[in-house]
C-alpha positions in Angstrom: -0.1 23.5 11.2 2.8 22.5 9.2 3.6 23.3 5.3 5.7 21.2 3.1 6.2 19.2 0.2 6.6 16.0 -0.3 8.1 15.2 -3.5 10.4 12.3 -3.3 10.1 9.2 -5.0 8.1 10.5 -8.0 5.8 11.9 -5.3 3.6 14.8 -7.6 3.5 12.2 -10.2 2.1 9.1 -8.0 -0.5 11.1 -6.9 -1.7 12.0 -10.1 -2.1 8.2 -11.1 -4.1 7.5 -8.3 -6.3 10.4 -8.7 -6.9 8.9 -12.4 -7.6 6.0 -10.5 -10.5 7.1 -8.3 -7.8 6.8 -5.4 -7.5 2.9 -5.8 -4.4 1.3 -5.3 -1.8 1.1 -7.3 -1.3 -2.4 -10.2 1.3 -4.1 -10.7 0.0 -4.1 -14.4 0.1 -0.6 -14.9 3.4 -0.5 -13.4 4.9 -3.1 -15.9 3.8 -1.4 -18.6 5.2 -0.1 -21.9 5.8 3.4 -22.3 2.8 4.0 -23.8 0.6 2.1 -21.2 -0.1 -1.0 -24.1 -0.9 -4.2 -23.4 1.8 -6.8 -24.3 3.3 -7.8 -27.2 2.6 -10.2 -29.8 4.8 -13.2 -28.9 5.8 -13.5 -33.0 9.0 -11.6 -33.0 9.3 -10.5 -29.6 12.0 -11.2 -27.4 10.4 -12.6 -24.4 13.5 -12.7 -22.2 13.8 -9.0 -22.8 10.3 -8.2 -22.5 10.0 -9.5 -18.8 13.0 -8.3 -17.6 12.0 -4.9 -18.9 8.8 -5.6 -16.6 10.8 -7.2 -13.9 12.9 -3.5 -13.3 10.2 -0.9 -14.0 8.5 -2.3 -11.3 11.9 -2.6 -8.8 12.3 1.0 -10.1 8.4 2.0 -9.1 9.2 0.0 -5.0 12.4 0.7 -4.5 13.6 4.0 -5.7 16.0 6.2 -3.0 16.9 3.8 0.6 14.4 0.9 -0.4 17.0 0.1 -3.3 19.5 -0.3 -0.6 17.5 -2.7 1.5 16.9 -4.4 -1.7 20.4 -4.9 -2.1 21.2 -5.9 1.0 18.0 -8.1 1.1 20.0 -9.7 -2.2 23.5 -10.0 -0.1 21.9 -12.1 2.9 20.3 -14.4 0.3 23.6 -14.9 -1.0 24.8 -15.9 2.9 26.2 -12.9 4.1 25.8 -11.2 7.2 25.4 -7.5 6.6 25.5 -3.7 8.0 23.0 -1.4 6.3 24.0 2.6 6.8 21.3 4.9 8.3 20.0 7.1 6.1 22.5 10.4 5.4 26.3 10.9 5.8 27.7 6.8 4.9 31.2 7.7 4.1 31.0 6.6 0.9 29.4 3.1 1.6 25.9 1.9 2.1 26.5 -1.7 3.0 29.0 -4.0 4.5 29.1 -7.0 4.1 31.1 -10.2 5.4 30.8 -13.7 5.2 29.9 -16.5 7.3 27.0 -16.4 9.9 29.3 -14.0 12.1 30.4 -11.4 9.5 34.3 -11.9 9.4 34.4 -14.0 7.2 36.1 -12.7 3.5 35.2 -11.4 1.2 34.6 -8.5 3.5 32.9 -6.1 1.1 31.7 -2.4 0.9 28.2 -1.7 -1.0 27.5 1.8 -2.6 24.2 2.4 -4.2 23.1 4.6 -6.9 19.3 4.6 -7.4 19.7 8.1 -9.1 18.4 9.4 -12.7 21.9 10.1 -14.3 25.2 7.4 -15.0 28.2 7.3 -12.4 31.1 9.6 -12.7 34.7 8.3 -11.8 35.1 10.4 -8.6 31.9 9.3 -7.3 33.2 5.7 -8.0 36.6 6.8 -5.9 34.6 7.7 -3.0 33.7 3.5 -2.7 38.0 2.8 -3.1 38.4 5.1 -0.5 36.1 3.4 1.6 37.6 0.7 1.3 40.4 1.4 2.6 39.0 3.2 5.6 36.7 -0.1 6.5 39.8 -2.7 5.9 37.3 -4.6 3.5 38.6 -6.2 0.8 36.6 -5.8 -2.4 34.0 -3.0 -3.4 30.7 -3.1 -5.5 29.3 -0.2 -6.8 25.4 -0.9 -7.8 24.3 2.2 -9.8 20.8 2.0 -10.8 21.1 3.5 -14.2 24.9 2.9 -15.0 28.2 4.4 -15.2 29.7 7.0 -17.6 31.8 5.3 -20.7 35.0 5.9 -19.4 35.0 4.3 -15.8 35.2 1.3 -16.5 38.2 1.5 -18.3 39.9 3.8 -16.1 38.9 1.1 -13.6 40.9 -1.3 -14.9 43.5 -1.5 -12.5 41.3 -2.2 -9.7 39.5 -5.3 -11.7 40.0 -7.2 -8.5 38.9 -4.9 -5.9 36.0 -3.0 -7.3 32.6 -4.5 -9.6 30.5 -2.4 -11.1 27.1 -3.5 -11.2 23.8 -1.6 -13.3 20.4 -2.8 -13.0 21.1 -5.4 -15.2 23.5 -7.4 -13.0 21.3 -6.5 -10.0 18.1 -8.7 -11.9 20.3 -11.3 -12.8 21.7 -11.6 -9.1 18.0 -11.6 -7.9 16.5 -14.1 -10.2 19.4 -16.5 -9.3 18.4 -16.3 -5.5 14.9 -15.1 -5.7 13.8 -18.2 -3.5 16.5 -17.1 -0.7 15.4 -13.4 -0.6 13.2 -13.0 2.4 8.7 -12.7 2.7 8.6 -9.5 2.6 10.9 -8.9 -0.1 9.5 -11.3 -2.6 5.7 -9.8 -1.7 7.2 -6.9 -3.0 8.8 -7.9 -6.1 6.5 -10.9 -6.9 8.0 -13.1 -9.6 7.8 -16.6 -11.1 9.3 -18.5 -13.2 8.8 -19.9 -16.5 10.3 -22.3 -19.5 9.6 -20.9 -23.1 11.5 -22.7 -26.3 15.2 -21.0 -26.7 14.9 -21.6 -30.6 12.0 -22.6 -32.6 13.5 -22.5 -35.6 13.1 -24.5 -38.5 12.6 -27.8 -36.3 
């Protein structure tokens, strides 16, 4: 009896690949894909460092767009060995996550999380909202994950908090979850199933 739309998370668009699909479920190949859905690339001339990483976000961008990005984060922060408070969804007051050391939480650094999984960069008084709350929680250090980056001039207008605020884009998120991939928890890593490999830095000439 009810009307309504549901349209979050790339909703309309979803939809529409499974249709194409004969309403099967949804690959992590055809998530990982290129742009133009091809296969991968030749391995002469490729960067394959950049290639997988490439594959590595579009599918943390496909399972954990909005809140899930959150828990992905804080998923990240108890692999790291901290005990952590994750933020209902709505109002946060300007953080999403705290976060404190030690098994009981009070140990330092006490830190305030905000996260960003949004389409657009970070604007400096968004940023401010994550000092102020830093303040108003007594932590003592801030990071600010935005999914797709920050505008060219925060970081330098930043500058005088380098030791109470990071900035971190999707970049520094994969490179914090590949370092403690085997601490993240099950369900997590069922998710975001990855494995390492070894390929040759630098053929070369050798």
């Amino acid at each position: 009896m009810t009307i309504c739309r549901i349209q979050r998370n790339n909703a309309e668009q979803r939809m529409a690949d499974m249709a194409n699909r004969a309403w099967g479920p949804e690959r992590n190949r055809d998530i990982v894909a290129g742009p133009k859905g091809e296969a991968d690339p030749e391995i002469e001339g490729t960067d394959l460092e950049r290639a997988g990483k490439d594959q590595i976000l579009r599918l943390i961008d496909a399972r954990f767009k909005g809140k899930q990005l959150e828990v992905l984060v804080e998923a990240l922060f108890k692999a790291k060995g901290y005990t952590t408070y994750l933020s209902p969804e709505g109002t946060d007051g300007g953080r999403d996550i705290l976060a404190g050391n030690a098994p009981s939480g009070f140990g330092g650094p006490k830190l305030c999380i905000e996260v960003k999984s949004g389409s657009g960069p970070i604007d400096r008084p968004t940023v401010d909202k994550l000092i102020g709350a830093i303040q108003k929680f007594n932590a003592d250090q801030g990071i600010f994950v935005a999914w797709n980056g920050f505008k060219q001039n925060v970081q330098e207008e930043l500058a005088n908090m380098f030791f109470r605020v990071r900035l971190w884009t999707s970049d520094d998120v994969l490179e914090e979850l590949m370092a403690h991939y085997d601490k993240l928890d099950e369900e997590i890593r069922a998710r975001l199933p990855l494995k390492q490999i070894w390929v040759l830095a630098d053929i070369g000439d050798a």
